[in-house]
Backbone bond lengths (Angstrom), bond angles and torsions (degrees), N, CA, C in turn:
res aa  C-N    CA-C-N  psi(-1)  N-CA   C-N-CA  omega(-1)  CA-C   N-CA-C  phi
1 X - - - 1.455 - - 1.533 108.95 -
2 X 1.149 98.67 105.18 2.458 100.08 163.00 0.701 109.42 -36.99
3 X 1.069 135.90 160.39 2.019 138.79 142.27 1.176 93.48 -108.24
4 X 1.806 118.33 155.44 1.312 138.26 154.76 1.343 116.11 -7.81
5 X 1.280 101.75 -63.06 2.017 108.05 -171.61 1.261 110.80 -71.17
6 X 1.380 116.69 -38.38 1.497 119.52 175.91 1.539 117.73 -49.32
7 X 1.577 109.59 -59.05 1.350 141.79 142.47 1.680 96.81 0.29
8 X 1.204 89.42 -107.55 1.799 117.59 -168.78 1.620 85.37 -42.16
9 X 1.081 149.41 -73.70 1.580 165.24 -173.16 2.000 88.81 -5.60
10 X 1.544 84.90 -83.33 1.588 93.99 -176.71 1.328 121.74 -71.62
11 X 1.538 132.70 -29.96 1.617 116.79 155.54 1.571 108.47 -39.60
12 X 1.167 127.17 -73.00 1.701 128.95 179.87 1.110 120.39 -8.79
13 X 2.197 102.02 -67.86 1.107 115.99 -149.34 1.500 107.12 -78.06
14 X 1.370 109.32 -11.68 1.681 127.40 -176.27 1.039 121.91 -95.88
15 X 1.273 112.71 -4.90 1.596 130.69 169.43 1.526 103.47 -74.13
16 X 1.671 91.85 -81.03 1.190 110.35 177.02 1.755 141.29 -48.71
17 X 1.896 104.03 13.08 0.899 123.03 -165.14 1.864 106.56 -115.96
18 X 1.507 82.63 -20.53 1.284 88.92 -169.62 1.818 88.48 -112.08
19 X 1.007 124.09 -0.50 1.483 117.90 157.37 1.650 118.34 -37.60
20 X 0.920 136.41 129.39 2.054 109.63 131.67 1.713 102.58 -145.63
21 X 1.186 101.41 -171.21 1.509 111.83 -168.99 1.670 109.64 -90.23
22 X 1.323 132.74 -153.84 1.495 122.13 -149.60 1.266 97.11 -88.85
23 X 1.465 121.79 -31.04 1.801 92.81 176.32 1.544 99.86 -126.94
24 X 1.627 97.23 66.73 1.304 102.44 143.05 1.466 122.78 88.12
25 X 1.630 123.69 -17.10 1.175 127.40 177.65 1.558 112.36 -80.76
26 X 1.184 103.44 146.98 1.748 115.95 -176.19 1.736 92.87 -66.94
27 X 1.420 79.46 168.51 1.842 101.16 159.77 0.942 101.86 -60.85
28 X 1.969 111.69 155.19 1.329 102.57 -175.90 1.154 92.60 -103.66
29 X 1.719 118.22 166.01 1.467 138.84 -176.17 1.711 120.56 -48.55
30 X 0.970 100.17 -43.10 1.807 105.95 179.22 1.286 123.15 -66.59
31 X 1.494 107.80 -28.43 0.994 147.34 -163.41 2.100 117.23 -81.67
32 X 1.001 86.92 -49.44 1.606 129.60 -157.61 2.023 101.39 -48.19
33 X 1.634 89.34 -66.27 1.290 90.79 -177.88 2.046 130.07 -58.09
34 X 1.964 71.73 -29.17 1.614 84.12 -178.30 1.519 111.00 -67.48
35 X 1.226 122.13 -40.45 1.446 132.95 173.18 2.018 113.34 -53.44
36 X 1.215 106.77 -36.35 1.238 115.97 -156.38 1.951 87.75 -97.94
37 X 1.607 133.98 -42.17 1.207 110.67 161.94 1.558 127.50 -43.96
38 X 1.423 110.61 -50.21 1.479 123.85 -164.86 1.592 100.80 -65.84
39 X 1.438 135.79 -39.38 1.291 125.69 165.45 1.343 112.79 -79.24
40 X 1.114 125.70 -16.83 2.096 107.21 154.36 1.165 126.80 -68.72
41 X 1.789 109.25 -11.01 1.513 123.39 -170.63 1.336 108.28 -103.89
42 X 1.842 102.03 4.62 1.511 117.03 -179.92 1.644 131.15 37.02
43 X 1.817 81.15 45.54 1.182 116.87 151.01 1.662 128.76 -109.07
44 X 1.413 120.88 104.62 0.782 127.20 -141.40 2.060 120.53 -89.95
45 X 1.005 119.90 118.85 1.644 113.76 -145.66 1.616 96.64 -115.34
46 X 1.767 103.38 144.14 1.486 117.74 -171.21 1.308 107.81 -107.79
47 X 1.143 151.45 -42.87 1.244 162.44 140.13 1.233 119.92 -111.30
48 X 1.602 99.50 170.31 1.619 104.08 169.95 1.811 93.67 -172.67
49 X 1.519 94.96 166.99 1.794 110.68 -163.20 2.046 93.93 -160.04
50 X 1.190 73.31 111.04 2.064 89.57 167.77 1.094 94.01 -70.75
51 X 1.397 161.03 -23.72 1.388 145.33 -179.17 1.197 107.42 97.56
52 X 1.656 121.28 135.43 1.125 126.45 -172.62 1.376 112.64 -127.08
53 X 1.662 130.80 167.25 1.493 112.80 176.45 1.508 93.60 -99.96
54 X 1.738 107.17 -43.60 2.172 117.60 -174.89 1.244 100.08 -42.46
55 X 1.831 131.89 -45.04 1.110 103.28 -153.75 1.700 97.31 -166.65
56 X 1.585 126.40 177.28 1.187 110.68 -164.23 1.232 143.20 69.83
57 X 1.161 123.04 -146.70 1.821 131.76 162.94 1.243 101.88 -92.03
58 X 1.162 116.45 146.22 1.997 123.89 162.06 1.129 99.76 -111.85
59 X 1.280 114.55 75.99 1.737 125.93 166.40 1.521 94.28 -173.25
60 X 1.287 133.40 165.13 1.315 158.66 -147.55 1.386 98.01 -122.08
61 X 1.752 134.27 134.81 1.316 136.20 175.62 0.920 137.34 -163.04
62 X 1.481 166.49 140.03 1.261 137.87 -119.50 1.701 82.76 -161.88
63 X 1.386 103.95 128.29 1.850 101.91 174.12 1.651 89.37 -114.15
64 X 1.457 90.29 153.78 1.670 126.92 -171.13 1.888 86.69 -110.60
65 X 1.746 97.35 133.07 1.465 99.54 150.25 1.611 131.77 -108.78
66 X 1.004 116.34 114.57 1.670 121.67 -173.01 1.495 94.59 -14.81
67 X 1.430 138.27 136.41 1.169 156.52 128.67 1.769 108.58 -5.90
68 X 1.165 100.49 -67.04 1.423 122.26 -166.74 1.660 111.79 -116.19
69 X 1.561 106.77 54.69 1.029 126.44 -151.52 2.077 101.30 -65.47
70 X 1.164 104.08 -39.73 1.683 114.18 170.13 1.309 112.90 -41.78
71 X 1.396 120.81 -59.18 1.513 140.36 -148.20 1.845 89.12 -86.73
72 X 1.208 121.56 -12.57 1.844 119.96 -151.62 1.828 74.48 -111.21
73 X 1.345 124.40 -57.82 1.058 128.02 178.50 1.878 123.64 -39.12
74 X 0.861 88.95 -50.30 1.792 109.81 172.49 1.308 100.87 -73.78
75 X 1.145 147.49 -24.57 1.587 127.26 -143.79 1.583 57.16 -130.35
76 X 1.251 147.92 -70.15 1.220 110.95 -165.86 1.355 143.31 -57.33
77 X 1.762 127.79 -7.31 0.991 160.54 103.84 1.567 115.36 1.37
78 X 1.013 118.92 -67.97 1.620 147.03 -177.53 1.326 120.43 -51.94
79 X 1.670 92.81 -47.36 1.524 103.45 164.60 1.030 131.64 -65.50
80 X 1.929 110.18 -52.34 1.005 109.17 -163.30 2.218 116.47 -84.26
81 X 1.797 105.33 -3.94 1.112 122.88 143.80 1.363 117.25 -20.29
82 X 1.401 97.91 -90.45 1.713 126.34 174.53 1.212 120.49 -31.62
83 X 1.283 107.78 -37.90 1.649 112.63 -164.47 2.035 99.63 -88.23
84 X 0.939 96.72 -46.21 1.665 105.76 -175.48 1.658 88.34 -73.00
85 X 1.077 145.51 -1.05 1.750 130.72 176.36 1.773 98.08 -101.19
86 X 1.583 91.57 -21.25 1.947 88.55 -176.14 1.418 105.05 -94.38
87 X 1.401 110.71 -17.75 1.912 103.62 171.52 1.620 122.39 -70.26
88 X 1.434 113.11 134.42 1.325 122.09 155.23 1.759 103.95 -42.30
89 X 1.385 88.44 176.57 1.920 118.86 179.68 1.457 80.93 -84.54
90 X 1.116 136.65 -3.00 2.001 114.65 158.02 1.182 122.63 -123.46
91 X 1.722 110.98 11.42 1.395 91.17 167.41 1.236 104.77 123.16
92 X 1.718 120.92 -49.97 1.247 146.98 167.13 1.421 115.01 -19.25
93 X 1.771 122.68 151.32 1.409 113.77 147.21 1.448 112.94 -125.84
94 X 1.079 125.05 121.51 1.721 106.96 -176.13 1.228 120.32 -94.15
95 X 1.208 110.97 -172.18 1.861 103.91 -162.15 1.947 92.81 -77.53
96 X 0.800 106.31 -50.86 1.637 91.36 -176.17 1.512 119.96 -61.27
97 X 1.338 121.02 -12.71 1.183 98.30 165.55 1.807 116.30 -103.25
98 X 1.489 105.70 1.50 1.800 116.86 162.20 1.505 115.43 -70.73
99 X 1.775 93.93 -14.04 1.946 87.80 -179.91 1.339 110.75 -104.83
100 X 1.592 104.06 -1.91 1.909 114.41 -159.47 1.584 91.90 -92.84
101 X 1.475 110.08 177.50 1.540 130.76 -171.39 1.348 118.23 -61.44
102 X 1.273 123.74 -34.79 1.245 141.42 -153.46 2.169 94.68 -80.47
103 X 1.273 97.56 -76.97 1.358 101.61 157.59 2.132 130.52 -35.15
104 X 0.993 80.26 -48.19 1.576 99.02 162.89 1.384 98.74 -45.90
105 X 1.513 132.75 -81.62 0.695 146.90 -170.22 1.402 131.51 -55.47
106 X 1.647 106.85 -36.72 1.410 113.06 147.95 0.984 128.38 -32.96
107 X 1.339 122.45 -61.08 1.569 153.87 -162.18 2.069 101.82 -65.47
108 X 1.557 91.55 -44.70 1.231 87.16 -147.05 2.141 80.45 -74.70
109 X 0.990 127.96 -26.82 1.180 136.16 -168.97 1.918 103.49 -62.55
110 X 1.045 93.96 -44.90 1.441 112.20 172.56 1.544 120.32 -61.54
111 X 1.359 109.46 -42.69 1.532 108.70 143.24 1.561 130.74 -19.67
112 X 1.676 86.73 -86.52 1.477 100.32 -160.68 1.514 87.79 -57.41
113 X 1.338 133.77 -45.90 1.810 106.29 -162.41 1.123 110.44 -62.72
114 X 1.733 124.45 -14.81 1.478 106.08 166.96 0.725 141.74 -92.45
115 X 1.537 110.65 10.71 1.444 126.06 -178.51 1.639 105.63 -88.57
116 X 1.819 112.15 -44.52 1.559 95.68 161.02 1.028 126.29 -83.69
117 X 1.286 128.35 9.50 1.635 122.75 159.85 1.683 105.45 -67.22
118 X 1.132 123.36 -43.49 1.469 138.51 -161.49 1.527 95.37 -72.31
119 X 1.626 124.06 -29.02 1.300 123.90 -170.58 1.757 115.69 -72.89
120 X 1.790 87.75 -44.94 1.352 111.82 165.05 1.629 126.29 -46.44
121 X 1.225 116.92 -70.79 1.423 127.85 169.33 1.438 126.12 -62.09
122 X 1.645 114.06 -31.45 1.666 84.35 176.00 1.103 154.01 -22.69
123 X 1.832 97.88 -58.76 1.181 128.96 -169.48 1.855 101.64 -59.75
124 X 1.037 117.92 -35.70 1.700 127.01 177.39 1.702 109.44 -59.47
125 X 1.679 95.73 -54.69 1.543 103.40 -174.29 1.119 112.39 -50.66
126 X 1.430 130.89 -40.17 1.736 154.04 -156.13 1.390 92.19 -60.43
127 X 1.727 98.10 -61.20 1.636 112.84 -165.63 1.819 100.18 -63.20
128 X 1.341 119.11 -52.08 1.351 104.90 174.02 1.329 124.33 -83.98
129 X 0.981 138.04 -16.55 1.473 123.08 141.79 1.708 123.81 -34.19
130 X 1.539 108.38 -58.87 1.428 94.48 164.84 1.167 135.64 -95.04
131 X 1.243 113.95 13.25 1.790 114.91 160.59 1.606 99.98 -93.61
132 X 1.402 136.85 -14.14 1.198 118.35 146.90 1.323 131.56 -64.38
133 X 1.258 127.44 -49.51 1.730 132.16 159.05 1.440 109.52 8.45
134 X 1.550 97.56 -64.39 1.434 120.95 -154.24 1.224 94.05 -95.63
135 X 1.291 133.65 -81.88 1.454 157.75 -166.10 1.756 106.43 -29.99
136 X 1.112 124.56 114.46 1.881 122.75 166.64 1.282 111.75 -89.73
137 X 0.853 121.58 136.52 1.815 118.30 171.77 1.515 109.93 -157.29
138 X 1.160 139.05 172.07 1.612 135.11 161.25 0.989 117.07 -79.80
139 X 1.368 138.06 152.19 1.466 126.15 -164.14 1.447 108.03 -80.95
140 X 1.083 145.85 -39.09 1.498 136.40 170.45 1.486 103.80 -52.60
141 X 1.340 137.00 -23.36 1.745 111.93 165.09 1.454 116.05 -93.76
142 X 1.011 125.53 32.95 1.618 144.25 -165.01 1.365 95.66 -84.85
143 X 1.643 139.67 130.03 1.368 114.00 148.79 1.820 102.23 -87.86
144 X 1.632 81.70 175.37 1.323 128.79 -124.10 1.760 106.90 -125.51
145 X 1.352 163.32 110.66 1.460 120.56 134.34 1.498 113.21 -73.05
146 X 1.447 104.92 157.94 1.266 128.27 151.79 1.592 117.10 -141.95
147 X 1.511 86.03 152.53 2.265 80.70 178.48 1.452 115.93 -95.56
148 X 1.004 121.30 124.10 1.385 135.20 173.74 1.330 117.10 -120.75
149 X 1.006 119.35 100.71 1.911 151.66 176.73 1.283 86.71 65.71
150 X 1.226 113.44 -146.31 1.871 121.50 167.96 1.459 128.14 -46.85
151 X 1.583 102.06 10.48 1.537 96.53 177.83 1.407 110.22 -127.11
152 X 1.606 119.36 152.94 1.533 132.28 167.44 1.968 110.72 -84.07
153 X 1.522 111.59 87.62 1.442 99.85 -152.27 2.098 91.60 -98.15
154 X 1.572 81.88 148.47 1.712 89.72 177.91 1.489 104.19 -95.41
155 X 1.341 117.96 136.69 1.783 125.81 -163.89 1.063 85.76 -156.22
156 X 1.795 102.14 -170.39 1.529 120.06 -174.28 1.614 92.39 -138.26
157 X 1.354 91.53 168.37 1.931 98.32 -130.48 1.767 82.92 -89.15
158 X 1.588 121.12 -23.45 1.539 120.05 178.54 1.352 94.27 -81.67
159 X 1.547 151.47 36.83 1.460 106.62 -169.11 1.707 96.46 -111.23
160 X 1.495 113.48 -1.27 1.526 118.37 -176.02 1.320 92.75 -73.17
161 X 1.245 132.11 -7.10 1.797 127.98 -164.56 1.503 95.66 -103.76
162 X 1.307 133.59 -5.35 1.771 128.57 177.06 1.547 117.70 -47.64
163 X 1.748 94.78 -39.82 1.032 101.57 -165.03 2.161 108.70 -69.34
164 X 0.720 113.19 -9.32 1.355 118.87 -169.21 1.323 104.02 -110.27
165 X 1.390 121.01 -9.99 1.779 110.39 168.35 1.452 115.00 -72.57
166 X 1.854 101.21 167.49 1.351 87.99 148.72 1.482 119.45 -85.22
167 X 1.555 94.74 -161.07 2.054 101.32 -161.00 1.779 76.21 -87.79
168 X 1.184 157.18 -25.89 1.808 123.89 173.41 1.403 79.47 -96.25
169 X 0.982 170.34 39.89 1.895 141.26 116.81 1.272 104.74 -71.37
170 X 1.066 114.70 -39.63 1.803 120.55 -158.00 1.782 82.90 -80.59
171 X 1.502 125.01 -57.71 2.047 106.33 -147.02 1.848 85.30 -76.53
172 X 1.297 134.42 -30.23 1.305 128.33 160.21 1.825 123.35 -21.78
173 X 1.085 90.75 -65.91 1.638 124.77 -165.42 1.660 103.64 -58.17
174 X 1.905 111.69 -56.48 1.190 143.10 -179.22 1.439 99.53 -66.65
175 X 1.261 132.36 -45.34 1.625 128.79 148.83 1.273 124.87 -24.62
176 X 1.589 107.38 -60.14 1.558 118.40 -156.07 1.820 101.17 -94.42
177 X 1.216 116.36 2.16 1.517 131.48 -172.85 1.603 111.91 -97.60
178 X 1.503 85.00 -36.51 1.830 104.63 168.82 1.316 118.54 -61.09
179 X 1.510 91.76 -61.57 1.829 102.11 -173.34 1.232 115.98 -61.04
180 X 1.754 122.00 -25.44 1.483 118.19 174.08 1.291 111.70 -75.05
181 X 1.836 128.54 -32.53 1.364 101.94 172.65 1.741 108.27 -77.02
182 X 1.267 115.30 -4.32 1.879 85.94 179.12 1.536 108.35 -79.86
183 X 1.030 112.47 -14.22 1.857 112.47 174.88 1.541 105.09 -96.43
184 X 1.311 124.78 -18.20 1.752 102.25 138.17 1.357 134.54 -79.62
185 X 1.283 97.58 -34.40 2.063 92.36 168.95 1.825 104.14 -61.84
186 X 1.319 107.66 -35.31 2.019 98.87 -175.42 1.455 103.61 -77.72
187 X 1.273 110.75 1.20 1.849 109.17 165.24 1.705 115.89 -98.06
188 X 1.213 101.19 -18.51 1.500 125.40 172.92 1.418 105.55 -65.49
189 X 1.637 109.99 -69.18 1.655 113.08 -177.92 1.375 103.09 -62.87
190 X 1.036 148.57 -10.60 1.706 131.65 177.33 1.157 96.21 -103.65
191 X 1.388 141.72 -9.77 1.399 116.27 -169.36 1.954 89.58 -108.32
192 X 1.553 134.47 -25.01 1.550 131.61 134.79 1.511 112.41 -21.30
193 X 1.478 115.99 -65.25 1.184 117.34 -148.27 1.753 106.42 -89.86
194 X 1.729 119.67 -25.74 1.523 100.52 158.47 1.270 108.01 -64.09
195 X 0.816 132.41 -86.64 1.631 147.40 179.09 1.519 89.32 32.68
């Protein structure tokens, strides 16, 4: 007899198998499980990259898609409207138009997208908040959010520094970036598997 979770277990993993990105390559392996907890934890994931040294990031990362990805789309739109109606013919913003409506309005636009970004991520923070509790690590292998284009992406807080290693600091580093998400994805599968 299945149970529910078992159930849901293999719809996921069969989804997510037959996933890949624009030309066609699967998720990558390191990667995979961590992607495939966070949608049993019905948290729902837009990309992701095990980290590479040839090419890309050399750190491991998982992008989140806004919930309400339309409404984030438009208001991101909205903003960037606003902002080009408050620039000078160079680009400029001056203080009177940082105190005028238009700006106002920027701002206030800038809000609301962070309010559904904030809607988006909780549920992540929760999980890393308490796999930190427990969890020791140094703070440069810590993940991380940061926003990158339309996405809230999960990283590690050293991985903007890859670019400045050498190639054995950097496949070192890309090692030790790995091993911290498999002891968050194995905090992932037990916190799936009480549930």
């Amino acid at each position: 007899m299945i149970t529910q979770k078992q159930a849901l277990y293999k719809r996921i993993k069969r989804k997510l198998e037959q996933t890949g990105d624009k030309l066609g390559r699967p998720i990558d392996p390191l990667v995979f499980e961590t992607v495939l907890y966070f949608n049993l934890l019905g948290i729902e994931t837009a990309a992701s990259c095990e980290g590479h040294l040839d090419h890309g990031v050399a750190a491991p990362w998982v992008d989140f898609n806004p919930k309400e990805t339309l409404k984030y789309k438009q208001l991101q739109k909205s903003a960037e409207e606003k902002l080009k109606k408050a620039e000078d013919t160079r680009g400029r913003i001056s203080r009177k138009v940082m105190r005028g409506e238009i700006f106002k309005e920027y701002t206030d636009t800038l809000q609301e997208i962070s309010v559904l970004l904030k809607n988006d991520i909780e549920p992540v923070l929760k999980l890393l908040n308490e796999f930190y509790k427990e969890h020791v690590c140094i703070y440069e292998h810590m993940l991380v959010f940061r926003n990158v284009f339309q996405f809230t992406r999960l990283t590690f807080v050293g991985e903007f520094m890859q670019d400045a290693r050498t190639k054995a600091e950097k496949k070192k580093e890309l090692h030790l970036y790995q091993q911290e998400l498999k002891e968050f994805t194995l905090f992932l599968r037990r916190k799936f598997e009480g549930n």
